[in-house]
C-alpha positions in Angstrom: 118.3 87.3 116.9 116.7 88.5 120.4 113.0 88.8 119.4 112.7 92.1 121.5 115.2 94.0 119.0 114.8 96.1 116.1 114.6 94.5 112.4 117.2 96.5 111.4 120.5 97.5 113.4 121.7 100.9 114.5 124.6 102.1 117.2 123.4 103.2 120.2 124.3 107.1 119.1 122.3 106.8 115.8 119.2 105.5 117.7 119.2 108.5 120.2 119.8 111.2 117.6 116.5 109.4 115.7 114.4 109.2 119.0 115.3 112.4 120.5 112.4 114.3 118.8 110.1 111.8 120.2 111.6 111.4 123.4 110.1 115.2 123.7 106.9 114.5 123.2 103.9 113.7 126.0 104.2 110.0 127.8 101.2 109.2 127.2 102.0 108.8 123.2 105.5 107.5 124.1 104.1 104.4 126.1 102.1 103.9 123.3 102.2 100.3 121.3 104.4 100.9 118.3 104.3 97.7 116.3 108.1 97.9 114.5 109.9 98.3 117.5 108.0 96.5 119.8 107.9 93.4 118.5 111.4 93.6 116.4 112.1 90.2 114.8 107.9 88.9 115.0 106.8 92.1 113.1 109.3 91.7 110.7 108.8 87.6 110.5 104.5 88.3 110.1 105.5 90.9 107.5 107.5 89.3 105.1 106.1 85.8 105.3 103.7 87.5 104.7 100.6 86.7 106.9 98.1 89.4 105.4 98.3 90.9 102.3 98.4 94.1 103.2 101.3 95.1 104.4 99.0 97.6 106.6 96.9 95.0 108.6 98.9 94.1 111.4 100.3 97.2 112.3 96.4 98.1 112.7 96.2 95.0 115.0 96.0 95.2 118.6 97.8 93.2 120.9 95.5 90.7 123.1 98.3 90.4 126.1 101.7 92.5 126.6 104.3 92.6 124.2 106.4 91.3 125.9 104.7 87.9 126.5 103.8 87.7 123.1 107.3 87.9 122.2 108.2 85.5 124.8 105.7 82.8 123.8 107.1 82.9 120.1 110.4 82.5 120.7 108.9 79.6 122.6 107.0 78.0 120.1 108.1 79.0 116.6 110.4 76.1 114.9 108.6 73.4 116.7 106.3 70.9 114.7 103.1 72.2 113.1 104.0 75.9 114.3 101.5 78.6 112.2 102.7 82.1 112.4 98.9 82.8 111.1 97.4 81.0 113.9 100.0 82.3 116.3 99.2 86.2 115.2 95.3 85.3 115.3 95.4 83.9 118.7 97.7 86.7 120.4 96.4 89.4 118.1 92.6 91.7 117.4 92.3 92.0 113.7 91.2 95.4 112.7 87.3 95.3 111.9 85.2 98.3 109.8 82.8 100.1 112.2 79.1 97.6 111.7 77.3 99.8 109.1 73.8 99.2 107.5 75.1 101.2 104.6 74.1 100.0 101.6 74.2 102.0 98.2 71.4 103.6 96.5 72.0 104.5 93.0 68.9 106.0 92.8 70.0 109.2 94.7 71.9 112.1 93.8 75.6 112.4 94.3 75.1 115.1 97.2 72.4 112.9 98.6 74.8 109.8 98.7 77.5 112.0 100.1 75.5 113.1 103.0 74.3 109.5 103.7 78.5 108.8 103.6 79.4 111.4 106.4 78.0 109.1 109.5 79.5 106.2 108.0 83.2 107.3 107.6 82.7 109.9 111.1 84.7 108.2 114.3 83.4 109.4 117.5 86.5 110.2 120.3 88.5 107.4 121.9 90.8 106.5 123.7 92.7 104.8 121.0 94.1 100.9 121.0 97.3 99.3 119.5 98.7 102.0 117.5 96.1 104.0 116.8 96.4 107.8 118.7 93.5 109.0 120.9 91.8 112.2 119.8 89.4 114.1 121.9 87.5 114.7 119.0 85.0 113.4 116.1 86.8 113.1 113.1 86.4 111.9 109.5 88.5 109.1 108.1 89.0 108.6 104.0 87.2 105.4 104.2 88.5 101.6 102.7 92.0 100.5 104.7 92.6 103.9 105.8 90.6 103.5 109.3 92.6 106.6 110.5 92.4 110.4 110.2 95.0 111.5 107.6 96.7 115.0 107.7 96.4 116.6 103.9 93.5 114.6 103.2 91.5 115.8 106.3 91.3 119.9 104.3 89.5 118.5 101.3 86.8 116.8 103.2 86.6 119.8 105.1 85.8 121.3 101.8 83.1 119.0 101.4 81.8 119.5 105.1 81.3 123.5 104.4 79.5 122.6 101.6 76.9 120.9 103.9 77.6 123.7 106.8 78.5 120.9 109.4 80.9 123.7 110.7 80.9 121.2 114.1 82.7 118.8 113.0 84.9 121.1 110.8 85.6 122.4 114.4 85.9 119.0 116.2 88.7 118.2 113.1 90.8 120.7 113.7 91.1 120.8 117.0 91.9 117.3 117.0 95.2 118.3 114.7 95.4 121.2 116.9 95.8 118.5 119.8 98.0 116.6 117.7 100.5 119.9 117.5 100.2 120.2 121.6 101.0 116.8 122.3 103.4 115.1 119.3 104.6 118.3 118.6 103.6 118.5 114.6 100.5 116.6 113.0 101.8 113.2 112.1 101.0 111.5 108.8 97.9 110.0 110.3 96.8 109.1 114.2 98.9 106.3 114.5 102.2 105.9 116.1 104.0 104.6 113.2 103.4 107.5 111.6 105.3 109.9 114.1 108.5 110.3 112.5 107.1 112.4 109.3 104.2 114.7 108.7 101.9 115.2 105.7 101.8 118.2 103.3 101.5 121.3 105.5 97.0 122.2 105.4 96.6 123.4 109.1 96.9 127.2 107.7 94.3 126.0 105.2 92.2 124.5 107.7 92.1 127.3 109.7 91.1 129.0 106.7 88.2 127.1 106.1 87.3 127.8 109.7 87.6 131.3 109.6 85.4 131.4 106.7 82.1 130.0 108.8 83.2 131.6 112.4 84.3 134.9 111.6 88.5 135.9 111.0 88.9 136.2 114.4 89.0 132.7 115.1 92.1 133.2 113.3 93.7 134.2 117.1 92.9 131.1 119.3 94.9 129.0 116.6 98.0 130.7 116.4 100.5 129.7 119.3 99.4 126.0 117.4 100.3 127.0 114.3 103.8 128.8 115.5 104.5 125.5 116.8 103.6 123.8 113.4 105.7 126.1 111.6 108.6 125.6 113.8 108.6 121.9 113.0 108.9 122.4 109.6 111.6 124.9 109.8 113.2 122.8 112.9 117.2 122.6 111.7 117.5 125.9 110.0 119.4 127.8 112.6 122.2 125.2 112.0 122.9 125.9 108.0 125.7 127.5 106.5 127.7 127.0 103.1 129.4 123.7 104.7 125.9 122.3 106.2 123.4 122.5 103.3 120.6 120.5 104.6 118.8 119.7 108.3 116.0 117.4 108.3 113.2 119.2 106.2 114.9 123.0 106.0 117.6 123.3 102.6 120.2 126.3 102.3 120.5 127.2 99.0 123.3 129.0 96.8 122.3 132.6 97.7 121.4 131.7 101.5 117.9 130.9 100.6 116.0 128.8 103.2 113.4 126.6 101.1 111.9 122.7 102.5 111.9 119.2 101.5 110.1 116.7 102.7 111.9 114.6 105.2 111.4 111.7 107.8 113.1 110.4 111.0 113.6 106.5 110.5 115.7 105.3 108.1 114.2 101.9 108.1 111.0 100.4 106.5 107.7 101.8 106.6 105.5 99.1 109.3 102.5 100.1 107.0 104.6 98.9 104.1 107.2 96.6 105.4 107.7 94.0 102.8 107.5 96.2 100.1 110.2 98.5 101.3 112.6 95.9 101.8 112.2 94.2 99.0 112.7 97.9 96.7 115.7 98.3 98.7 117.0 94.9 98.3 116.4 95.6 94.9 117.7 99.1 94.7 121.9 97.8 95.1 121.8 101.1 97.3 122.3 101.8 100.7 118.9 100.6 102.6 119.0 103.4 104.6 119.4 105.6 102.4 116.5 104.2 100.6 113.9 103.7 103.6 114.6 107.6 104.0 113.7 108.1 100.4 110.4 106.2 100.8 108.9 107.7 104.0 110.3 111.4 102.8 107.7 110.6 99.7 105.2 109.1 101.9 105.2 112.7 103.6 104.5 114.5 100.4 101.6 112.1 100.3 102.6 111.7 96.7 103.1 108.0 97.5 104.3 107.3 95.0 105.5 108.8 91.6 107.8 109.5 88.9 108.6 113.2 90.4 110.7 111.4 92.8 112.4 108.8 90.6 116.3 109.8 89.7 115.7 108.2 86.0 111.9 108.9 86.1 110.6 105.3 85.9 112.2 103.1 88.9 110.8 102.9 92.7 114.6 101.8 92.7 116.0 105.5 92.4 114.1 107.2 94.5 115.8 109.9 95.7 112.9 112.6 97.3 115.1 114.0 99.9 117.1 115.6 97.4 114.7 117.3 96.1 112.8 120.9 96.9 109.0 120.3 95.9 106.9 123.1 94.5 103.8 122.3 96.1 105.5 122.2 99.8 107.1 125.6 99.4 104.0 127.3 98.6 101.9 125.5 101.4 104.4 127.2 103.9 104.5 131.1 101.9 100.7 130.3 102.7 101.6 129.4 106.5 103.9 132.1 106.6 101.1 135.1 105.4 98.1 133.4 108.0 101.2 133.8 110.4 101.6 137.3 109.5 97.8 137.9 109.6 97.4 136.3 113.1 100.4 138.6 114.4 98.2 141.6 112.9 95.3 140.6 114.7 97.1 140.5 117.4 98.6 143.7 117.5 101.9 142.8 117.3 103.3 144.3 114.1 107.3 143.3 114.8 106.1 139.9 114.5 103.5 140.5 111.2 106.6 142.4 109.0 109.0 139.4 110.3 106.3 137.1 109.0 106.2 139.3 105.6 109.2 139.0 105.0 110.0 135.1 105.6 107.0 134.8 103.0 108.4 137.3 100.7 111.6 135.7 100.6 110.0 131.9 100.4 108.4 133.3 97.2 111.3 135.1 95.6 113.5 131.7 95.9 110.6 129.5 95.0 110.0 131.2 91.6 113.9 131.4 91.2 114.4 127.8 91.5 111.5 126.0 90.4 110.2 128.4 87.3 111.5 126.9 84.3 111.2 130.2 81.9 112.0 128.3 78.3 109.4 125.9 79.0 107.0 128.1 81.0 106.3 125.6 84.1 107.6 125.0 87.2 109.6 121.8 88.3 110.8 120.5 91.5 114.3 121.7 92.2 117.0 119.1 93.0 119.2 120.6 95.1 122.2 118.5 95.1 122.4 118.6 91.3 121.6 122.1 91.3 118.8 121.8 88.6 115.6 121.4 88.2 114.2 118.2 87.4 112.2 118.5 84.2 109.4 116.4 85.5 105.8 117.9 84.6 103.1 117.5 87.2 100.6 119.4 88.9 102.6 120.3 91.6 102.9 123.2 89.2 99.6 124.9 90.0 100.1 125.5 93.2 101.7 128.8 93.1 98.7 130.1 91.4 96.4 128.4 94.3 98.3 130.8 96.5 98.3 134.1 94.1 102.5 133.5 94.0 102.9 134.1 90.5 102.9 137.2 87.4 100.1 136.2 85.0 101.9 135.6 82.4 103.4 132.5 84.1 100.0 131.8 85.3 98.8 131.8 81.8 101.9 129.4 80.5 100.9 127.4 83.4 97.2 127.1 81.7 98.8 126.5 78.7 100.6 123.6 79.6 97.6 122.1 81.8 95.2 122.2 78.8 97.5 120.7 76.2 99.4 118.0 78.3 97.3 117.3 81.3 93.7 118.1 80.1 92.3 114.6 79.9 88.6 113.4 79.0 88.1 112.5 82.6 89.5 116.0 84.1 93.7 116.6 84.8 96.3 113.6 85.2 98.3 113.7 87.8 101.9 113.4 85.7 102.5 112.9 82.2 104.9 109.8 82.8 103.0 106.2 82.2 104.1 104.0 85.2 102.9 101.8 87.8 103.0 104.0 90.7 99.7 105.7 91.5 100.5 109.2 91.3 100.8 109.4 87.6 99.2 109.0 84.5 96.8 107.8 83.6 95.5 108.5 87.5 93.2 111.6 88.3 93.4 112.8 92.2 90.4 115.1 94.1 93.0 117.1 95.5 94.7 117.9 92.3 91.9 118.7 90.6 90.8 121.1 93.0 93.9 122.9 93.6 94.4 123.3 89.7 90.4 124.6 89.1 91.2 127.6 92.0 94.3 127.9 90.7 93.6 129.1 87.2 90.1 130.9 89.1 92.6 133.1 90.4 93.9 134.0 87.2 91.0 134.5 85.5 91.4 131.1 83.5 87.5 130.7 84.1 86.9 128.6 80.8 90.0 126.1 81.6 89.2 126.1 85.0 85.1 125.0 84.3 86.3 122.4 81.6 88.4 120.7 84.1 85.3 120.5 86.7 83.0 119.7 83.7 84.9 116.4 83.3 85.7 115.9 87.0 82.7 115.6 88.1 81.2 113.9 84.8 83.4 111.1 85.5 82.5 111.1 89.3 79.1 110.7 88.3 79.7 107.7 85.9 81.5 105.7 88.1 79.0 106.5 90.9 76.2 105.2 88.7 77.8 102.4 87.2 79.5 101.0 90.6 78.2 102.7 93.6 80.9 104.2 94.9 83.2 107.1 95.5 86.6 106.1 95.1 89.9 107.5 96.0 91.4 107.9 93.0 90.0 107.7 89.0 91.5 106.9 85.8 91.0 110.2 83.8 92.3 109.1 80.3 90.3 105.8 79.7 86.9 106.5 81.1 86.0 102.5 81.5 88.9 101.5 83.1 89.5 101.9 87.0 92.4 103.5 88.5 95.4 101.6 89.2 99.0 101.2 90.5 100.7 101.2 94.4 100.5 99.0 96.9 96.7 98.5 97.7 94.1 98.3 95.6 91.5 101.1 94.9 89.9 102.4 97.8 86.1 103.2 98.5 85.1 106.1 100.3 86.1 108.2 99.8 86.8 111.3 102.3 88.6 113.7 100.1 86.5 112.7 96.4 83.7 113.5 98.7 84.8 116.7 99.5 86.2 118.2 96.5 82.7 116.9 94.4 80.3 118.7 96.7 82.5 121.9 96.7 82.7 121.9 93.3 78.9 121.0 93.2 78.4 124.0 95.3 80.7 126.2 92.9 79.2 125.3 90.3 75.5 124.5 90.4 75.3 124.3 86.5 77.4 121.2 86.7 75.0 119.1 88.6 75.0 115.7 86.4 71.2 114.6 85.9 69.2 113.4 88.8 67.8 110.4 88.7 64.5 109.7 91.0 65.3 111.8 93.9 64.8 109.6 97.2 64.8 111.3 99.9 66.4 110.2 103.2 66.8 111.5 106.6 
């Protein structure tokens, strides 16, 4: 095979119809080092021997000499005697490195304290990027561990945590780094590396922009807009093309009664780079169609529920993934949310046509979300799967989203509550799913996020008690593991106290940007809640 090709094969029209949308985007992204294409049969040779263990590692690695010399030099040299693809990737290849930190833990401080010692540490100044990794103009804050990156969803709960501590700054340097992102790629990728262009991340600019609003007055609201038009447009890019015969374009989904409602969705049918061996060997695995598969993955890697039983046809099985088929709660009401902070930017800026269209695409998003996704025997709301015309039957906290976003009448909100504090309500705060498996989005796993959007959630409905418990145990078990280990970490076991989190493809992950966030917001919500201090140390 010619080293310079793809891993996997397409026709010439199939490859232009995939690169099209990028082909759009600025040249200075597009001559950009993209490890899966560039080096074709290597990467896919380093990855499946493999060389690292994680599957991320060399797609964070930067070239030492052009491609296309490195290319030529292995097809030289591999199959001759005493050949090492190891030493062959070390010699042509920079290994990703953590920033050089003094940081070392003091469990002697407070958990605010040893957040505000985190923030240098996982702050990148501006760059202008290496290998795969996307310049930004700005400061940013990366989730910390293997994730050396900014990340899309991720980036609105440390911003939580950052208006705790009024750094509005870097709050502002953030998002007009996604902002840039918007300007240049055309949507905010996953993260700021190339291999993450074809797909996105659930939809938090409007949030952001929120958040922003909130320390620089509503008026802010107005500089942002012609960004967030654009970010709306990507997500609703295809649905001028739907009718009865066409059901589905890329991330928009006609439904029976003309409805327009999302999915998530991504570009490349092939493996993830960040997760190349794993992929192939699921769809090897699968019997299915690899394609089909690969688009499976990466449309659940967009919903940043990577992964979980929510996406599984038979609920237990990587193997029957099937997420594209699938209209999510939680992604509907992000964009009824985008859709009212369009309508309120059109209203400041005087242009009311705009505001009542606005209105109504919100008003309509709502109506078919809580058609379709509210399950009224059993007082929840499930993910709709819109090629089987059902909903799945799959409990998770997707569910409280609608009431983060006021969507709902109270009494579902209250069945909602129900269902939270008999089924999900755990010792250690809310679980995820109520399905046992080995992915990491489900039980017995506990998420920042989650928690977060579930506490506000029931807030808005008055569900004050529920809402406290679940903070109560949140941050209890924040505090334990913080005293016991050190650390912040992304993700927490919330049934067995002792035990760490588990499941995916990586292991546990220190930190952590979004734990960090959601714990000092809910610190700041609720003072009461502050676990014990121990000998207060202070630094500066």
């Amino acid at each position: 095979m010619n080293p310079g090709k793809p891993f996997v094969q397409y026709s010439p029209y199939f490859l232009f119809s995939l690169l099209l949308p990028f082909l759009l985007t600025v040249l200075p992204v597009q001559a950009q080092y993209r490890p899966a294409q560039d080096l074709g049969r290597l990467f896919a040779d380093v990855q499946l021997q493999p060389v690292f263990a994680d599957s991320k590692t060399f797609p964070d690695c930067v070239p030492l000499a052009a491609t296309e010399h490195i290319l030529q030099a292995y097809q030289e040299q591999k199959g001759k005697p005493g050949f090492s693809l190891d030493a062959f990737v070390r010699q042509h290849f920079q290994l990703p490195t953590q920033p050089d930190t003094a940081f070392v833990t003091d469990t002697t401080l407070s958990l605010t304290q040893h957040i505000r010692q985190l923030w240098p540490v996982l702050t990148r100044q501006p760059h202008q990027g290496k290998g795969s990794l996307i310049p930004l103009p700005n400061a940013y804050v990366v989730p910390g561990g293997r994730f050396r990156e900014i990340y899309y969803w991720d980036s609105f709960f440390t911003m939580l945590g950052l208006q705790a501590g009024d750094k509005t700054e870097l709050i502002q340097q953030m998002v007009d780094n996604f902002t840039h992102l918007i300007q240049t790629v055309g949507h905010i990728p996953n993260g700021n590396r190339t291999y993450y262009l074809s797909r996105s991340q659930p939809p938090f600019y409007a949030l952001m922009l929120r958040v922003l609003a909130q320390q620089k007055g509503r008026e802010v609201l107005l500089r942002y807009a012609p960004a967030l038009r654009k970010e709306y447009a990507f997500w609703m890019n295809g649905a001028d093309s739907l009718s009865a015969a066409n059901l589905a374009s890329r991330r928009v989904v006609r439904l029976p009664d003309g409805s327009l409602l999302n999915r998530y969705w991504d570009d490349m049918p092939a493996p993830r780079p960040e997760a190349f061996k794993e992929d192939v060997h699921v769809a090897q695995a699968s019997g299915r169609n690899p394609e089909e598969v690969y688009r499976h993955i990466r449309a659940a890697a967009e919903s940043g529920w990577d992964f979980s039983s929510r996406w599984f046809a038979d609920g237990k099985s990587l193997e029957t993934i099937h997420t594209a088929d699938l209209i999510p709660v939680d992604l509907n009401a992000l964009l009824y949310h985008m859709e009212l902070t369009l309508q309120e930017m059109a209203v400041l800026a005087g242009n009311q046509a705009e505001a009542r269209a606005f209105a109504r695409k919100a008003e309509k998003r709502r109506d078919a979300l809580l058609k379709y996704t509210w399950h009224e025997k059993d007082g929840f709301f499930y993910d709709y799967d819109f090629v089987q015309g059902r909903t799945t039957g799959k409990p998770t906290l997707a569910a409280v989203f609608p009431l983060y976003f006021n969507m709902v009448k109270p009494r579902q909100a209250a069945a909602v509550a129900r269902k939270l504090e008999k089924d999900f309500l755990k010792p250690g705060g809310l679980v995820a799913t109520l399905h046992h498996t080995s992915q990491q989005w489900d039980a017995p796993n506990g998420w920042a996020p989650l928690q977060w959007m579930s506490i506000i959630g029931l807030r808005n409905y008055g569900h004050v008690r529920l809402a406290k418990t679940i903070a109560s145990r949140w941050l209890a078990l924040n505090s334990q593991v913080h005293e016991n280990t050190g650390k912040l970490v992304e993700k927490y076991n919330v049934e067995a106290l002792g035990l760490e989190a588990g499941g995916g493809e990586y292991p546990n992950q220190d930190g952590f940007g979004w734990t960090n966030g959601v714990l000092l917001r809910l610190l700041s919500l609720y003072p009461e809640l502050q676990p014990e201090r121990k000998q207060e140390v202070q630094r500066h």
